[in-house]
N, C-alpha and C positions, 0 to 999 in steps of 0.2 A: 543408599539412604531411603530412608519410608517418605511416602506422602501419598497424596492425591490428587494430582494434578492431573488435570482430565480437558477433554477438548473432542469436539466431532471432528473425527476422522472419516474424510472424502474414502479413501480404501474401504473401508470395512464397514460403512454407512452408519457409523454410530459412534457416541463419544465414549471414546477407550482409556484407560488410566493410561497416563506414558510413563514405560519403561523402558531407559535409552539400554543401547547394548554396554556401555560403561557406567557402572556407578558410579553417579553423582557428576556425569559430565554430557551434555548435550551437545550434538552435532547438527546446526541449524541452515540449512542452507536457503535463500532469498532469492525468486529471479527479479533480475534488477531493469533497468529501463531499457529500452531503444531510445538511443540518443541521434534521433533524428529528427525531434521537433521537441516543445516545451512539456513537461509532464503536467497533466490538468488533475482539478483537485479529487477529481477520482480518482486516479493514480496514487497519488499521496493518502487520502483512505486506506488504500489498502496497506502502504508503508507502516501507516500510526499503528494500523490494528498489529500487523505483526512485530509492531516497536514494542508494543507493550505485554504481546507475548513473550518476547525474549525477558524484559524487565520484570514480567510476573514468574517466571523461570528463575532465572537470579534471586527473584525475593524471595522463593521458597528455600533455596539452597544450592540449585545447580551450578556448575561452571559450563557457563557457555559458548559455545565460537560458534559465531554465525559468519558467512560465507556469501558474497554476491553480485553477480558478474554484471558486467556493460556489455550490451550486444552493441557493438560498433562497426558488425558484418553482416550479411547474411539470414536480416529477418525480413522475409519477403511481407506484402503487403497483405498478402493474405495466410492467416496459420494454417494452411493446407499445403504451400509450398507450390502458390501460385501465386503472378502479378508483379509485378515491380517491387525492388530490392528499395526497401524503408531508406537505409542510408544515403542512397543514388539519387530517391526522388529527396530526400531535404538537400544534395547536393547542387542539385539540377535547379531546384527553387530559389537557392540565396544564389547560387554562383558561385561557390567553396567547394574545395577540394572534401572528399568523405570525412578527413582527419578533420579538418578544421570544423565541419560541424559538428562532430562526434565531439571535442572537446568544449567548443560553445554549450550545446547542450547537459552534456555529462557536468559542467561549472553550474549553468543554473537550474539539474536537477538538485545538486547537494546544495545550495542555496536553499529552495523551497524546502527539502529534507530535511534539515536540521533547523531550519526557524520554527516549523513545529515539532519541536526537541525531540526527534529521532537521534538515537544514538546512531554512530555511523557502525557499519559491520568490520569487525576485526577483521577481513578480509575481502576487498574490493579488486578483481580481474577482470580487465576486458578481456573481448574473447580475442581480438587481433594479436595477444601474447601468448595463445596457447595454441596456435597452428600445427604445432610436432604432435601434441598431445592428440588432436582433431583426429590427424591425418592416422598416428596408429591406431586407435580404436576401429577407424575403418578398415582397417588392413586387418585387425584380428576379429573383426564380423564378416568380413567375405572369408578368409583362413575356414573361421566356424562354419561358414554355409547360410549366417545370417543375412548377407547382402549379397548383389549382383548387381557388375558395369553393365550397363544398356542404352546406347543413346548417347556419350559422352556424360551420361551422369553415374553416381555410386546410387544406389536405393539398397532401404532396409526391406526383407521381404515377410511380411507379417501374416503371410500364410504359414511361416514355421514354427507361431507360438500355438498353444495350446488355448489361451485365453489374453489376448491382444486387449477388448476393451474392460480393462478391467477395472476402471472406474464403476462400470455400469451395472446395473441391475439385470437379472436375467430377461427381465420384459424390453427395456432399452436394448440391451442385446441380440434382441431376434428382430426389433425393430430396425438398428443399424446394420444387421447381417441383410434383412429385405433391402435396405438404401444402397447397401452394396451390389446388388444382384441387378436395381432396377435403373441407376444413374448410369450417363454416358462418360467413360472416361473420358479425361481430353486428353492425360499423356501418354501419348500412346505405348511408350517405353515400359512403363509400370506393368509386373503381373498382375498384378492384384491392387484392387482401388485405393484402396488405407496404404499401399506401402508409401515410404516418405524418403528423401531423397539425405543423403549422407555427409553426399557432395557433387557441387558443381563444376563443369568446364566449358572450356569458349562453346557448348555447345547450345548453353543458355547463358542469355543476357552480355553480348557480344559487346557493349560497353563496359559493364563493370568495373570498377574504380580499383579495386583492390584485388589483386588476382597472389596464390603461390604456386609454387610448383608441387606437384604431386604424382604418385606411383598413376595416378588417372590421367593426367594431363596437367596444363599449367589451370586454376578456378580457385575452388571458395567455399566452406564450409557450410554446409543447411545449416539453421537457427536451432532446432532443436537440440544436435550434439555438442552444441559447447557446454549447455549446463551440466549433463552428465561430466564432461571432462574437468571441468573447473571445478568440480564439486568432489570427483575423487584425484584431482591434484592438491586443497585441502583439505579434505575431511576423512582420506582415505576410501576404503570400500564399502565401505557403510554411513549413509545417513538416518539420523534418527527424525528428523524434523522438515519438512520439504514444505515451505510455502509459496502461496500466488495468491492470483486474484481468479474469483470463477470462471473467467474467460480461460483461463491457463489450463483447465482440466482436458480436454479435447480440442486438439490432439497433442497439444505439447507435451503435458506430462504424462500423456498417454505412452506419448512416443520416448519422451525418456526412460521410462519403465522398460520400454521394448528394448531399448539399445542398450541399455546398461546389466540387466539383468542378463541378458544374450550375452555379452562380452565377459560379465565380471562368473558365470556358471551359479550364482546364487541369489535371496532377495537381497534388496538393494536400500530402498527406506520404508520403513514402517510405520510413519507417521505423517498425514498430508493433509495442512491447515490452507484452506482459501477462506479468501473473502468476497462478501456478494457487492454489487454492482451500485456507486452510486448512480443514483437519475435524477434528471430535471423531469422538467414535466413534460417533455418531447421525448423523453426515455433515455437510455444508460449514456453517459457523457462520452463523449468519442470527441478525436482529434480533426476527424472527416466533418462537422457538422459547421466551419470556421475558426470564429475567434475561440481562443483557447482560456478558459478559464484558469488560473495559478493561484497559486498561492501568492505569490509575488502584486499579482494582479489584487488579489483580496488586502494588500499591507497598501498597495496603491489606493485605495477606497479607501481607507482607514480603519480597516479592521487588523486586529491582533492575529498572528494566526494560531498561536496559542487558545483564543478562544474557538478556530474551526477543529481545534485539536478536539476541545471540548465536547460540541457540536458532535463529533463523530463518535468519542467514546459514551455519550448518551444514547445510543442505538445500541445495537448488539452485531457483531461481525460478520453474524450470516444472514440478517435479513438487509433486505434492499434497505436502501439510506434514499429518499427524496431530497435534495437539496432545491433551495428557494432563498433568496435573500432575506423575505419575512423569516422563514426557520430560521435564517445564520442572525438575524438583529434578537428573536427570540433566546437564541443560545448567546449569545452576545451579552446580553441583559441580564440572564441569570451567571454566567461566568464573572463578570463586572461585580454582582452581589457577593458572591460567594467569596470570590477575591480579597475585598475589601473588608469582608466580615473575616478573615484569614487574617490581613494585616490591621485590625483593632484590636485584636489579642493581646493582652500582656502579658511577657513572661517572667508569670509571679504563681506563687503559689506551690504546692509539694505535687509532684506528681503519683497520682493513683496508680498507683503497679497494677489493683484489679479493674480497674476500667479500659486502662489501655492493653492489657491482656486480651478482657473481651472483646474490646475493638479490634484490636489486632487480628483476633483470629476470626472474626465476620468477615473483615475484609481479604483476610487470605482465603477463606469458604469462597468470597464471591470470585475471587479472579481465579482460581484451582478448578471453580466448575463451569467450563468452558467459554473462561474468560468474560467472565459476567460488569461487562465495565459500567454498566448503569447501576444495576446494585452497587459496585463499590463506589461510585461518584452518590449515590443514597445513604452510604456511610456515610462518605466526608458529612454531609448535612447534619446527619443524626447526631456525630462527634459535637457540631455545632451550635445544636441544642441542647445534648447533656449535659445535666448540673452536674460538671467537675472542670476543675480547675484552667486555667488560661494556660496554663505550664504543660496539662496534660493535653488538652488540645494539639496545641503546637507540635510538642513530639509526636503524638500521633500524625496530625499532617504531613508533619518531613518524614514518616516512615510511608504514609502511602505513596507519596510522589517519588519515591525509590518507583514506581511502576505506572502511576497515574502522569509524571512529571509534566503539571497544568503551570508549571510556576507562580502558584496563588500566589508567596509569599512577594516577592518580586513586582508584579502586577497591580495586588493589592496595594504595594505602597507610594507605586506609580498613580494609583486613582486614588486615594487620598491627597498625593500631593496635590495631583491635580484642582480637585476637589475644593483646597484649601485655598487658591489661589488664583481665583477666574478674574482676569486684569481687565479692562475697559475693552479692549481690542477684544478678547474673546465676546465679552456679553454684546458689545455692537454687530458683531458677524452672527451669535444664536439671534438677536433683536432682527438681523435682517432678514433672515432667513425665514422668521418665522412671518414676519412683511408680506415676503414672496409665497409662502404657502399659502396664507390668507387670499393673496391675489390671485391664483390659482384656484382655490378654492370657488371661489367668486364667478370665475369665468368657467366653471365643470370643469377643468382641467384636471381630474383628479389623480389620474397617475403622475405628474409632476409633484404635486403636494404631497403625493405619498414617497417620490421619490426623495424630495426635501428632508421628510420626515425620517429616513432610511440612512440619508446624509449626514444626520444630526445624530442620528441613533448611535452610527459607524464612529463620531467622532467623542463617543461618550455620552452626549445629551439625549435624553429622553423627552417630550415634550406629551403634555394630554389635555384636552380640549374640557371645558368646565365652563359653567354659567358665567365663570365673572373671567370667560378669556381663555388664552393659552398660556400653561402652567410650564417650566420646564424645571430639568435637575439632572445632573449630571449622574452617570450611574456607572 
């Protein structure tokens, strides 16, 4: 099939048209969570972004199978293949077996995952079900001469490629080859500094919870080789599509590149979409800094998550996202608008074939070039003020939410209802509230009044300060 669907490609440093190796069918593989503690809403960023790549994929034409494993083994604390094994420390923390937290978590990752309507992946693998598959891959890299036992561990040796970092630029490159020449190992087992470990035995981490038998001893899979395995257990030998988040580029995918191409004799994916970091204003959100922020947590506030969905596709995928709860009431505000003016539509009227042509193919222009979601959420508006019909509105809206899926329609008729029907109990709670802000105000307390304000925002109400008082209205 023809198109132009295009995207920056981390490999080849620049946005390349994708041409899968099948016509007309894309092979999309996801790394999925560590389900070892709650996924925070950076995590889920990076979910939506490549939700709506798969969705913008599908819109143009493709048939797509996306593919995406649960690390429920084996991802040590730190992606170098040091520190304490992820699953062990959230085991150690609640006092549950590795399973039962692997399953807590992995329920309320798809929880947050699909309340901001992520389509779930045609194929979901933990890696604790593909142990056979682990264990020969390593068996056919040491076979090759690509690994060596040393230490009671398997390592990959990445003094045998040719060009190992191959994410990186030739200047990155000679700056990583000095980092390698000038740091002190600590494993002492490793030839080489970059190499990365295949597989474990009792020789590290003498507790671990989950051990199999193996040609190496009785241990446990490194983190890096399950993706490879689960990805050519579905997708075969060839992926066209390989996503993460920027943190994932070194050394994970680094390293899966090494092992699979090593194993399989040929390239392996030719197409590799991340996404960048979101940050508070303390920098990239991490699960190490405390409480954990969710999604879950943001519906506990009274926000939609459909509106953080929003929120996110108003940026663009590769730059850094700042989150702040001012930003998330500001996207809040204008999703609430947009929504509502979605469900006051009528559907009346003949629909324009050339209007919604044209629209249609802006908004495929914008998501085809590299997935431009803020220009296409600049359409839905533009539809919004074009002089044509309420009828052609609407079908164009339900054709973009095939890839935006914002549930304006839905939403919107939720805030109307609302809208239409504010009872005595609601207006006595906005009346008191806006009491307490006042009083706060009064006494400098200002980050209370502003968090009143944030309260009342989250729960739909807007409120604005005017000569004759505080005004509010639901939004």
């Amino acid at each position: 099939m023809e198109n132009n669907f295009k995207f920056y490609n981390t490999l080849t440093r620049q946005i390349d048209t994708v041409v899968p190796r099948v016509d007309g069918k894309i092979g999309m593989y996801t790394c999925g969570p560590t389900v070892y503690h709650f996924a925070h809403i950076g995590n889920i960023r990076s979910y939506i972004m490549e939700d709506v790549l798969e969705k913008a994929l599908r819109y143009v034409g493709y048939d797509v199978k996306r593919v995406m494993n649960i690390t429920d083994v084996g991802h040590l604390s730190s992606d170098g293949d040091t520190g304490e094994d992820k699953m062990l420390k959230g085991a150690k923390r609640e006092h549950k077996s590795v399973m039962e937290v692997a399953k807590e978590y992995t329920d309320a990752f798809f929880k947050d995952f699909t309340a901001v309507h992520n389509r779930m992946p045609d194929v979901v693998e933990p890696a604790t079900n593909c142990i056979p598959e682990f264990i020969h891959m390593v068996e056919v890299l040491i076979e090759k001469g690509y690994a060596y036992f040393a230490g009671g561990n398997v390592y990959f040796d990445t003094s045998k490629l040719d060009d190992y970092f191959v994410f990186s630029s030739a200047v990155e490159k000679e700056q990583l080859q000095v980092g390698v020449r000038d740091d002190v190992e600590e494993d002492v087992n490793k030839k080489n500094k970059n190499d990365f470990v295949l597989w474990f035995t009792q020789s590290k981490f003498e507790d671990q919870a989950l051990k199999w038998d193996s040609p190496w001893g009785v241990g446990y899979p490194g983190w890096h080789i399950e993706c490879s395995c689960i990805s050519m257990k579905h997708l075969g030998e060839y992926v066209d599509i390989h996503c993460g988040g920027v943190d994932n580029i070194f050394p994970h995918h680094t390293n899966e590149i090494a092992q699979s191409e090593s194993y399989l004799g040929h390239d392996w994916c030719k197409y590799w979409f991340h996404v960048n970091h979101l940050n508070d204003r303390a920098g990239k959100m991490s699960k190490s800094k405390g409480a954990i922020l969710t999604v879950s947590v943001l519906q506990e506030k009274g926000y939609n998550p459909l509106a953080y969905r929003f929120f996110c596709l108003q940026s663009h995928y590769r730059k850094p996202l700042e989150f702040s709860f001012d930003a998330l009431d500001n996207a809040v505000a204008a999703y609430n608008k947009i929504a509502k003016r979605v469900a006051e539509l009528k559907d009346e009227g003949d629909i324009d074939e050339t209007a919604f042509a044209d629209f249609k193919k802006k908004f495929t222009d914008a998501v085809s070039n590299d997935l431009n979601t803020s220009m296409a959420i600049t359409i839905v508006y533009d539809v919004l003020k074009a002089d044509i019909s309420d009828r052609t509105k609407l079908a164009l809206i339900d054709d973009f939410e095939q890839v935006l899926d914002l549930g304006l329609r839905e939403s919107g008729k939720a805030l109307l209802g609302a809208s239409s029907s504010v009872d005595s109990e609601l207006e006595a709670f906005i009346n008191d509230k806006i009491a307490e802000r006042a009083a706060a105000k009064k006494a400098k307390d200002f980050a209370t009044a502003d968090a009143i304000r944030d309260e009342l925002l989250a729960k739909g109400v807007a409120i604005k300060d005017t000569r004759e008082g505080v005004k509010w209205e639901l939004v």
